[in-house]
Backbone as a ProteinNet text record, in pm:
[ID]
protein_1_A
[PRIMARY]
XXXXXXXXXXXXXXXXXXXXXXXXXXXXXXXXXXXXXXXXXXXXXXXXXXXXXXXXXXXXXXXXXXXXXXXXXXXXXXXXXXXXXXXXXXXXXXXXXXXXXXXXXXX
[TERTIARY]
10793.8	10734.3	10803.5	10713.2	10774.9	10797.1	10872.7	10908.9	10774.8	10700.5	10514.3	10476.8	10498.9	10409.4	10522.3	10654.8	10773.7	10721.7	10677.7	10682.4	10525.1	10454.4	10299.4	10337.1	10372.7	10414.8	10470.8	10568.3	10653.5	10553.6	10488.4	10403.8	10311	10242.6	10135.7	10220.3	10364.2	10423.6	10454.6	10495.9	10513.4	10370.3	10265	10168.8	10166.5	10133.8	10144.6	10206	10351.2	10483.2	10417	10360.8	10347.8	10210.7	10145.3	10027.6	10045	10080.5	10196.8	10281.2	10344.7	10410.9	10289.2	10161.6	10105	10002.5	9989.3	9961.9	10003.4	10096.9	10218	10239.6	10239.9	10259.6	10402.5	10457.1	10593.4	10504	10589.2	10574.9	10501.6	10585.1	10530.6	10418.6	10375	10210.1	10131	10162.6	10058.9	10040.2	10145.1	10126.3	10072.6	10065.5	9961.5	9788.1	9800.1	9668.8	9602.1	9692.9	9642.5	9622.7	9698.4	9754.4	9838.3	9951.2	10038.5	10128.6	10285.1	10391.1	10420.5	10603.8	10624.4	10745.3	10770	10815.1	10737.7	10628.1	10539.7	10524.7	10486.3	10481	10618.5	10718.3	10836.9	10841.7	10787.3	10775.6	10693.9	10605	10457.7	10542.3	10559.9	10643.8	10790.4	10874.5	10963.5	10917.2	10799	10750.6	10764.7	10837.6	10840.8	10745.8	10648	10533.3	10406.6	10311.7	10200.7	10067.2	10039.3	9919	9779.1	9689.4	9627.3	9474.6	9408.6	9293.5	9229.3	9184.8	9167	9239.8	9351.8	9502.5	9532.7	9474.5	9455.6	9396.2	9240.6	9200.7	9187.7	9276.2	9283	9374.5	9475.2	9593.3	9493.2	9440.8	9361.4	9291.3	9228.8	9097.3	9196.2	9327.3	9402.5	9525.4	9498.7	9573.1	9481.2	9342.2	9264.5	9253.7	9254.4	9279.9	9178.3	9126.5	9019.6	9136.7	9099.8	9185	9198	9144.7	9164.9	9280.5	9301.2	9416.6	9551.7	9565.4	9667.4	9657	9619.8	9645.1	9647.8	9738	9833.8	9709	9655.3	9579.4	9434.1	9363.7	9195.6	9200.3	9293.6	9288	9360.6	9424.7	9528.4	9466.4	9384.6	9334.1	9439	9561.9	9653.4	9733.1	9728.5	9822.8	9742.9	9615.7	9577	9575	9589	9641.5	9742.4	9854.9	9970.8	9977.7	9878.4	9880.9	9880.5	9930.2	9942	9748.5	9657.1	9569.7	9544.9	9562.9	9586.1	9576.6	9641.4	9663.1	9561.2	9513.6	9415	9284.9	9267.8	9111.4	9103.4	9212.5	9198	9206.7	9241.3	9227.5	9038	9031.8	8940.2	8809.9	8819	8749.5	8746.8	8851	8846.5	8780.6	8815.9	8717.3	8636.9	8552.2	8390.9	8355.2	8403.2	8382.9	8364.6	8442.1	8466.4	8351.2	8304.4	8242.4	8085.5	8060.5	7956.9	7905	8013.5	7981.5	7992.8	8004.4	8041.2	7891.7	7862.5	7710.2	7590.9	7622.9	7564.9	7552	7659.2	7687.8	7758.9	7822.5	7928.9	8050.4	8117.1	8218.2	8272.2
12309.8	12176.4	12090.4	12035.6	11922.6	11806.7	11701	11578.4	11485.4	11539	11442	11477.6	11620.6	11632	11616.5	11611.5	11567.9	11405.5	11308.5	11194.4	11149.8	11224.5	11251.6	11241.3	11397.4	11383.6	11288.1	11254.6	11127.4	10981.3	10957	10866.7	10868.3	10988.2	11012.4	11054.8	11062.6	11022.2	10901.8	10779	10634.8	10598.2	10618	10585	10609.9	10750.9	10818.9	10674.7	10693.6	10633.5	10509.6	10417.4	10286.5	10277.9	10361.6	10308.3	10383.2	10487.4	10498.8	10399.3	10311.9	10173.3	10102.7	10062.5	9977.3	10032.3	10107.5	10165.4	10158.3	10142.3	10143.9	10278.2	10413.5	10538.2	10606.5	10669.9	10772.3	10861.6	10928.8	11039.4	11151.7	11180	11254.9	11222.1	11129.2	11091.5	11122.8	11096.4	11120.8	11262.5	11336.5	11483.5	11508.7	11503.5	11506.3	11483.3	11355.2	11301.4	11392.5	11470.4	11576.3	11643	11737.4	11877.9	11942.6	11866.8	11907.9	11901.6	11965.7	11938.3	11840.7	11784.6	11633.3	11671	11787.1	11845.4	11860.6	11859.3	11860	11730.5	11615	11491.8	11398.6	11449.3	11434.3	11440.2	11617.1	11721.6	11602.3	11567.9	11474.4	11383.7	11282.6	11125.6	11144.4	11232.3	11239	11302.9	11346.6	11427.7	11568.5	11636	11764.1	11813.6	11789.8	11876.8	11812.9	11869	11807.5	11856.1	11745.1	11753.7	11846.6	11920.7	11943.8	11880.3	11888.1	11769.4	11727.3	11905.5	11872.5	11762.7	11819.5	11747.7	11600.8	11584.1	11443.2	11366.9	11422.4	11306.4	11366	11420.8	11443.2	11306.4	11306.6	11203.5	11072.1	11023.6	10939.1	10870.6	10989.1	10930.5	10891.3	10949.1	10929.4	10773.4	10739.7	10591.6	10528.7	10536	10419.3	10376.7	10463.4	10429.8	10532.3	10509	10566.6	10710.2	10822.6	10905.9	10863	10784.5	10749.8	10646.3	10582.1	10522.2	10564.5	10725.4	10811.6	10857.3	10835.4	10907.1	10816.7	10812.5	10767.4	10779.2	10724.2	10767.6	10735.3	10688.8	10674	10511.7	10446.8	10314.5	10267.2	10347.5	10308.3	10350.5	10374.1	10393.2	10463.6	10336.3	10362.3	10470.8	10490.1	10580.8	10697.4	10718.9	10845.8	10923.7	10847.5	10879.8	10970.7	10912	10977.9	11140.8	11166.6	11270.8	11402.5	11532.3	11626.3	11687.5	11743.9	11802.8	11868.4	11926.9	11996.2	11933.3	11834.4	11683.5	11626.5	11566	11470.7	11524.9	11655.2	11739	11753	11758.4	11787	11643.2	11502.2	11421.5	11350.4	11412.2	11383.6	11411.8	11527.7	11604.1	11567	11519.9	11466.1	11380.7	11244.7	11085.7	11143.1	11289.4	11256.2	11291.1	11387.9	11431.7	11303.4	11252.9	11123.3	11013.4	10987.3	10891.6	11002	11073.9	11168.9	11159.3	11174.2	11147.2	11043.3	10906.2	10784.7	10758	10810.4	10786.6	10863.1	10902.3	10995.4	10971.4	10870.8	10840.8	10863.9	10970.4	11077.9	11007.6	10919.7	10911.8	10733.7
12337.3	12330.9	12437	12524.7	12600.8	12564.4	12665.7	12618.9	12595.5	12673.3	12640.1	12487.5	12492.9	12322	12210.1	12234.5	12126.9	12139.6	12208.6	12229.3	12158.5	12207	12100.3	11958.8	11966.2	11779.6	11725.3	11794.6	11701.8	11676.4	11785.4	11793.1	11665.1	11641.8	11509.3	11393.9	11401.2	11288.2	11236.5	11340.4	11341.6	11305.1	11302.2	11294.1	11138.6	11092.5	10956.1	10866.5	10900.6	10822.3	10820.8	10887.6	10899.3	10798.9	10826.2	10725.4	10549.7	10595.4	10464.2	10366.2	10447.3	10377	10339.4	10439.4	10453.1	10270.9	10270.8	10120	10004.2	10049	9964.7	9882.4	9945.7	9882.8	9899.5	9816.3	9902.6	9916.3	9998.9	10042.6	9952.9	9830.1	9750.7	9722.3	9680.9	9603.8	9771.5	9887.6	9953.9	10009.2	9989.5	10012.5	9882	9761.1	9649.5	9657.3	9729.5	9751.5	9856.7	9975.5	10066.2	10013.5	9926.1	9921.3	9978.6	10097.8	10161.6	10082.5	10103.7	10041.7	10112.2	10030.4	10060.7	10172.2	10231.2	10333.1	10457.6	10459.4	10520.2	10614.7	10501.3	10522.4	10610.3	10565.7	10624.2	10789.2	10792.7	10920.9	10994.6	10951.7	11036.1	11067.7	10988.7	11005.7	11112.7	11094.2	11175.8	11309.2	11356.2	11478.3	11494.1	11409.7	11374.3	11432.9	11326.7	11288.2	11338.8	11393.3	11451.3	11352.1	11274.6	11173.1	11294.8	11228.4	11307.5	11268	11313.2	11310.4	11182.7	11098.3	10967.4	10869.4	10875.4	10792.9	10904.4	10971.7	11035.6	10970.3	10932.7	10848.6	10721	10662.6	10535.4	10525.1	10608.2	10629	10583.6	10704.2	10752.9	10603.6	10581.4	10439.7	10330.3	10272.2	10169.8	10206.8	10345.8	10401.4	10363.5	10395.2	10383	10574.6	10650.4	10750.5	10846.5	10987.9	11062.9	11092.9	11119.7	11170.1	11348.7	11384.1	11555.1	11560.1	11420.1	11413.2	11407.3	11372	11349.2	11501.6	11583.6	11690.4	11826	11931.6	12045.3	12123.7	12254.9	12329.4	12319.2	12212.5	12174.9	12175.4	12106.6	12133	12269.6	12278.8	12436.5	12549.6	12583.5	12771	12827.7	12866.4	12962.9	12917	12784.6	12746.2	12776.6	12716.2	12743.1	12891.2	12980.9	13120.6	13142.1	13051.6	13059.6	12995	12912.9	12830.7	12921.9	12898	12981.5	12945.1	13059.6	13043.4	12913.9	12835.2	12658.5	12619.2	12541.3	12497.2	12492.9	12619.1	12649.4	12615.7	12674.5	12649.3	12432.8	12386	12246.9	12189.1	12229.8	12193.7	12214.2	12350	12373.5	12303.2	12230.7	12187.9	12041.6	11999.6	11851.3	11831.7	11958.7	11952.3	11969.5	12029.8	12080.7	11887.6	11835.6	11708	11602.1	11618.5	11489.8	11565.9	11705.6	11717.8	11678.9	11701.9	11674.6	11502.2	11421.4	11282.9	11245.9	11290.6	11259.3	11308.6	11399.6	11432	11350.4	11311.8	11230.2	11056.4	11026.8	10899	10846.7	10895.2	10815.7	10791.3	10786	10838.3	10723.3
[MASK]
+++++++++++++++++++++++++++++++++++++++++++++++++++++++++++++++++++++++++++++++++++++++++++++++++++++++++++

């Protein structure tokens, strides 16, 4: 892992953690409300661990929060610049997904 995607992860853990408070959940009740363990949740919030898209908005739907909000780069422009090619093409690919079912109703 490079210093871009250690700096990613941590980012969609600060994100996690913050709307996490903003819920007002620990940890445990929201790895409950996933189905993740509360090790897991930890792994995410500290940058460990990189949720993968499913368990993004599993995250996402159990905050009360858009899953584009859990993620560095879709609201930021400038940031998504910075993202290494991988990164950017799989971020990219998520917003086209979530704006696709948001259009659609799904969402």
């Amino acid at each position: 892992m490079d210093d871009v995607e250690r700096a990613f992860n941590a980012e969609i853990g600060r994100r996690v953690k913050a709307a996490r408070a903003r819920a007002k959940l620990t940890q445990e009740l929201l790895a409950r409300k996933t189905g993740l363990t509360r090790g897991s949740i930890t792994n995410i919030e500290s940058g460990a661990q990189a949720p993968p898209p499913y368990r993004l908005v599993r995250l996402a739907s159990a905050l009360g929060v858009e899953p584009a909000d859990l993620l560095p780069g879709l609201r930021e422009p400038s940031h998504a610049n910075e993202l290494p090619d991988y990164l950017a093409d799989t971020v990219a690919s998520f917003a086209s997904a979530v704006d696709r079912r948001a259009r659609d109703g799904q969402v």
